[in-house]
N, C-alpha and C positions, 0 to 999 in steps of 0.2 A: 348607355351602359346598363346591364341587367341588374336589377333592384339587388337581389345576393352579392353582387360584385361590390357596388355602394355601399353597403351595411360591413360587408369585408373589407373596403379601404378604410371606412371610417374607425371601425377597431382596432384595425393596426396601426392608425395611427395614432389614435389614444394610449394603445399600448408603448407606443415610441417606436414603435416596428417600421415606421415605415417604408423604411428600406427594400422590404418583399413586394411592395405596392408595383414596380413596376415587372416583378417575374408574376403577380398574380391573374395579373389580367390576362395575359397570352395561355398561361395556365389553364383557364378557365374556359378560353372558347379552344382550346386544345381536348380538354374531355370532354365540353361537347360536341365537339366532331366526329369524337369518336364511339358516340351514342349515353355517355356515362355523365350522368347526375352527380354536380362535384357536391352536390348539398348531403345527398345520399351517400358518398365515398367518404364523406368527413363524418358525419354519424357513421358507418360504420368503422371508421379508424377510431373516433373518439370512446365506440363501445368495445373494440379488443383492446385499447389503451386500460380503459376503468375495469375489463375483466383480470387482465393483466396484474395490475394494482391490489386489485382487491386479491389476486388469490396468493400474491408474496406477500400482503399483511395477515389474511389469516390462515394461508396455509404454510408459513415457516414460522420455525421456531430462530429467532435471533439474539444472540449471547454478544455482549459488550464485554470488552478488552481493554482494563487501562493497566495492567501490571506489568509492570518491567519486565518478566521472563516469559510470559505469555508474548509480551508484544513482540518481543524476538523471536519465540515461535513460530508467529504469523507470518514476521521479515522471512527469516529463515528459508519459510514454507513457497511466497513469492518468489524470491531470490533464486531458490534453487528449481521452482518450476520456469523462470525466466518469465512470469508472471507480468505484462504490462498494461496501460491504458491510456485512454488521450491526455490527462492531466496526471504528469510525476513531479514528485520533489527528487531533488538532490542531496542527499546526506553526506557528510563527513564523518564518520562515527570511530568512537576507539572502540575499537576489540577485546574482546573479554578474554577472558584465559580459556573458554571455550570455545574460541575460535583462531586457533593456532597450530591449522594446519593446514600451510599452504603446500602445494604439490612441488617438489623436490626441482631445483633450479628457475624458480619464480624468483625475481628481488623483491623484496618487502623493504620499503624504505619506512623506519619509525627513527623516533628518537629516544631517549631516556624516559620521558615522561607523557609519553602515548605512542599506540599501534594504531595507524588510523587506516580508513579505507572507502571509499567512493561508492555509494549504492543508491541503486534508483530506485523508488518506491514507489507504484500508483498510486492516485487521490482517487481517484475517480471507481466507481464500483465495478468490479470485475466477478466474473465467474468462471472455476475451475472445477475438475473432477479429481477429488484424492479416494481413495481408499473406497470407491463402489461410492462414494457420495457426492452430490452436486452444491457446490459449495458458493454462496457471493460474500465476498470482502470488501466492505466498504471503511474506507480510512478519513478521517479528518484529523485537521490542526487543533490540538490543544493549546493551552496559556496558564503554565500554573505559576503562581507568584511568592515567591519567597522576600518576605519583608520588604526590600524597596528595589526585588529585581525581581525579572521575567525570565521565563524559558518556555520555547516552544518546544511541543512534541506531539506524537503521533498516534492517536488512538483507535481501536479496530471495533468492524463488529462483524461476528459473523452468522450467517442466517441457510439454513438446512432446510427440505421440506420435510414436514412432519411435526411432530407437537412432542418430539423430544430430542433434548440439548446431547443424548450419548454419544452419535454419529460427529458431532465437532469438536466432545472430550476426547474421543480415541482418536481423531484425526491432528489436535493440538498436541497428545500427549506423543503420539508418533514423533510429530517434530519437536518435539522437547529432545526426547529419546536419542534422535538421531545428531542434534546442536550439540548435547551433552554426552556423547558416546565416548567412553575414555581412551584414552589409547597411549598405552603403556611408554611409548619414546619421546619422552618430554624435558622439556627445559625451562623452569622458572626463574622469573627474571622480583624479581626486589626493588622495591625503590624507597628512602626516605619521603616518611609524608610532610608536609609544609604545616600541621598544626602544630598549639603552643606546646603541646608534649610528645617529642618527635620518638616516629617510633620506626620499624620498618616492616611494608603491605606489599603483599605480593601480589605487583600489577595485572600480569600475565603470565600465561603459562602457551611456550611456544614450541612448534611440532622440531625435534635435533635434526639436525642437520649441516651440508658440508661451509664450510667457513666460505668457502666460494662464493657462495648461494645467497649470502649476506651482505644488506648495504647500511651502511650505517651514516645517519646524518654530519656533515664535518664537522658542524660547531659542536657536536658531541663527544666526538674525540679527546681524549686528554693530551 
């Protein structure tokens, strides 16, 4: 076996790789058959990887996202471009009064005490084109702990080239814009809240619509 091969088994397996040990070696007297130096093809792949690298650290500008109405911006912004990637989570989420407008003859099954809804969200970092700009969204899991509990959730960053954050304000504030677009045929629903001084919050605010159109949970029924 060729010295390069040996110094490549032995790293992978150091690394616990080495599971690629057995596609390497056919690999390897595969590109030289076919006149190419696998030493010289990995320095080259290794120097467009580090060009690569180095030019989305200093040539984008990247804005962190942990605010609640931002971060639904971003959902928003994915969601509605059908935005995906190899690694999603699954969310349950209730609905805001902002998002109460389903298209006329959908069932929307809620109950009294949430509007919920099914959406997939990438992990993993993607890249889309909004508004003339070339945009990557990268999401990770947060963990913020209130007193003796936890809750997971989702935080964004997003990164533009150039050395200014305007092109992801106007891009953010667009999806704001369009989450938050009012529209005049609306129905607010009320609920009693569960603290020691009960009062009554208005959960949501839903698009009117024909009684048809509505499903309502049984155990909710009077």
């Amino acid at each position: 076996m060729a010295p390069p091969v040996e110094a490549a088994v032995i790293l992978l397996n150091s690394l616990g790789l080495g599971g690629f040990v057995p596609v390497l070696r056919p690999l390897y007297h595969y590109l030289t058959s076919l006149g190419i130096n696998p030493l010289s093809l990995v320095a080259v792949l290794v120097a467009i990887w580090s060009m690569w690298k180095a030019t989305t650290r200093c040539l984008m500008v990247t804005v962190d996202i942990s605010s609640g109405d931002l971060v639904g911006a971003v959902q928003d912004l994915l969601t509605a471009r059908g935005i995906t990637g190899y690694n999603m989570v699954a969310t349950l989420g209730g609905k805001s009064q902002t998002h109460g407008d389903e298209k006329l003859g959908e069932l929307v099954t809620f109950s009294w005490w949430s509007t919920c809804r099914m959406v997939f969200y990438p992990l993993s970092a993607v890249w889309l084109r909004e508004s003339g700009t070339i945009l990557k969204v990268q999401a990770k899991k947060s963990t913020e702990y209130f007193n003796d509990a936890t809750a997971d959730r989702l935080v964004y960053s997003l990164s533009c080239f150039g050395y200014s954050a305007e092109p992801i304000r106007k891009v953010l504030r667009a999806s704001m814009d369009n989450s938050l677009e009012y529209k005049s045929d609306k129905i607010a629903i009320w609920l009693p809240t569960s603290q020691s001084t009960p009062r009554w919050q208005r959960k949501s605010l839903r698009a009117s619509r024909d009684a048809k159109t509505l499903a309502i949970d049984p155990q909710d029924r009077p």
